[in-house]
N, C-alpha and C positions, 0 to 999 in steps of 0.2 A: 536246933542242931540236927541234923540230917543223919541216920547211922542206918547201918546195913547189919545186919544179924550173921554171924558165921560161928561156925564148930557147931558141938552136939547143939539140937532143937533145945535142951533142957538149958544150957548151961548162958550166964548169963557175959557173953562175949557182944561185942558190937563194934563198930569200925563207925570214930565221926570222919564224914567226909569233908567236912571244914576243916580238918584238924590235916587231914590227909590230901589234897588239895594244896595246902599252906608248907607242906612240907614237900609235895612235888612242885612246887614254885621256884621254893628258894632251891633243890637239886638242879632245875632248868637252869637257873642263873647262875650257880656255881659253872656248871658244866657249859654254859654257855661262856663266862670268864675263861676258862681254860683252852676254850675251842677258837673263841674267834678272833679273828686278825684286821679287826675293827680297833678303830678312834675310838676314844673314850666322847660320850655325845653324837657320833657317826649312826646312820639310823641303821638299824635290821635288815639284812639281806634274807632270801629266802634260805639261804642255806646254815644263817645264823637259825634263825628258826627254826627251820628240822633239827639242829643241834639242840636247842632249849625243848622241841616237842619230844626228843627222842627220851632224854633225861625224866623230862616231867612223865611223859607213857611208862617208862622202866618205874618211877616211883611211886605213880600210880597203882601199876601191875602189880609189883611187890607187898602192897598193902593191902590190897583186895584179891590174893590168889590163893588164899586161905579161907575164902567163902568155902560154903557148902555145895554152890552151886557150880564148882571146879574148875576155872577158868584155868585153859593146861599152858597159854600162848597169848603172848600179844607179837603184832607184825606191823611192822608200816610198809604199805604199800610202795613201788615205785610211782612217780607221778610221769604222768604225761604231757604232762605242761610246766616242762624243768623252769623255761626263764619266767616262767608267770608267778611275780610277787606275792599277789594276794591269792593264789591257789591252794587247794586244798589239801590237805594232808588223809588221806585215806589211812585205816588202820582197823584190823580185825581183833576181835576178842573170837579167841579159837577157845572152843569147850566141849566138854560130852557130848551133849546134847545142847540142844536150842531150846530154851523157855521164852516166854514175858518176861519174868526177872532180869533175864539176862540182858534182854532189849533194853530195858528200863535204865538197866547197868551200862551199858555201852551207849544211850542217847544221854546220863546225868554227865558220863563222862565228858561228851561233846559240849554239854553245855556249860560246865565248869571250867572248858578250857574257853570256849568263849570269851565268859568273863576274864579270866586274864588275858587272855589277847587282846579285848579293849582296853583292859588298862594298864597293860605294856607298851600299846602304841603296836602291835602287831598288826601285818595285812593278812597274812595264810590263817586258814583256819583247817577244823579239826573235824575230820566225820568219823564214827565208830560205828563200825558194825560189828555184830554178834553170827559168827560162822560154830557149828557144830561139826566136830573132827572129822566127821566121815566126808561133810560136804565142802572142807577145806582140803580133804584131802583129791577129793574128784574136781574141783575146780583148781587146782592147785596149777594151771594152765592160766587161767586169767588172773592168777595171784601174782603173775610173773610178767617181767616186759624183755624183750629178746636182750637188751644191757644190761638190766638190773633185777637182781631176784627181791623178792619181798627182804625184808630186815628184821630178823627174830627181836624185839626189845626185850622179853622177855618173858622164859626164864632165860 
């Protein structure tokens, strides 16, 4: 079982992230039910996906933004390569400050959407990065594309 430690140092709080993972899963597939205008058995479009990754990041976010380590934002980037199926999903974890934690935070992320994207049958995948608020706030020009502004998922 994988968990992450949040609230006071002393107190004995923890976050499974198999448990939280499982419950940002089944959110993507609700929320992708509601969104898309697909055949039942019709495969994944990429903009089904961004609806399933948008859901799964928000429920994700929601469960770990009570760490210690204050994660204030999550954003999905716009993409550059709109008609590109198997393209990537860009996404910042915005916070105080930048630690290894946080890194550590934002690569398990990636790699636990991994794993479901292989076995949803998914093409696009998922990269996180860990931005600390002041250098989200100065780059906040490459966050952006002249159509589309990043996408707060949350808060």
């Amino acid at each position: 079982m994988a968990t992450l430690s949040k609230g006071q140092p002393d107190a004995d709080r923890s976050i499974d992230l198999g448990a939280v993972v499982r419950l940002a899963t089944n959110a993507g597939f609700e929320h992708l039910a509601r969104m898309a205008r697909r055949a039942k058995g019709e495969a994944m479009t990429r903009q089904d996906e961004e609806y399933f990754a948008y859901a799964w990041l928000q429920t994700m976010a929601a469960n770990l933004g009570d760490l210690r380590c204050a994660i204030k934002a999550v954003c999905m980037l716009p993409s550059a390569d709109e008609g590109d199926d198997d393209a990537t999903i860009d996404t910042v974890l915005v916070s105080e400050t930048s630690s290894a934690a946080l890194a550590l935070v934002a690569a398990s992320i990636s790699d636990h959407y991994e794993k479901v994207r292989r076995d949803a049958g998914m093409k696009g995948r998922l990269q996180v990065y860990q931005v600390a608020e002041a250098d989200a706030r100065l780059g906040g020009s490459v966050m952006t594309s002249l159509h589309r502004p990043p996408l707060q998922v949350w808060p």
